[in-house]
C-alpha positions in Angstrom: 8.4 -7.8 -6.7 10.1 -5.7 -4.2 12.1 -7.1 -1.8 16.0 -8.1 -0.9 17.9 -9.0 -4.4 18.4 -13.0 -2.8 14.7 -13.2 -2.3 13.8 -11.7 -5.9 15.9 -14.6 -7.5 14.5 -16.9 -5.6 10.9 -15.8 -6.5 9.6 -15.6 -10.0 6.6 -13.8 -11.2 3.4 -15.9 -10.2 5.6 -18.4 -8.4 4.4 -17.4 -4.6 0.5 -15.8 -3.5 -1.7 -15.4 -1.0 -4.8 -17.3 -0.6 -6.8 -14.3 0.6 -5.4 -11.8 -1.4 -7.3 -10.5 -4.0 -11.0 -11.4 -1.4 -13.5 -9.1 -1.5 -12.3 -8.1 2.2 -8.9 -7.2 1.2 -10.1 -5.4 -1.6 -13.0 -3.1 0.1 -10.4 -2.2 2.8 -8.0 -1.4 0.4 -10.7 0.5 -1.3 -12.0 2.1 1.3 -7.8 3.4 2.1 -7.2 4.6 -1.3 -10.9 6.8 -0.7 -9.8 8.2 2.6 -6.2 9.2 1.6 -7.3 10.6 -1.8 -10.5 12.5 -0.4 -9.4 13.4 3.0 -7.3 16.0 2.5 -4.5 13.9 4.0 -1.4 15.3 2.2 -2.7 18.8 2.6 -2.7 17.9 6.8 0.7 16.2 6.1 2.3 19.0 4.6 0.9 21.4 6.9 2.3 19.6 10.0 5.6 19.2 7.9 6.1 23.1 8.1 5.0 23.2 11.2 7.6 20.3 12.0 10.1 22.1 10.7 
């Protein structure tokens, strides 16, 4: 778990969730995320603009 040291005590593993969480919803959009970053040639546009930035 990532988070403040206090509120990773206070939390063990399995101890706190989310009721919609893992729903077919979530998990298309997140899905559907992963594709766009990892297809779209977003780093590539990222990087670009970085230089550019710079």
């Amino acid at each position: 778990m990532m988070g403040k040291k206090k509120l990773r005590e206070d939390f063990s593993a399995g101890s706190h969730g989310s009721s919609l969480g893992g729903g077919p919803l979530a998990v298309t959009a997140v899905l559907a995320t992963l594709e766009t970053l990892l297809e779209g040639c977003l780093m590539e546009h990222v990087t670009k603009l970085g230089i550019y930035a710079l």
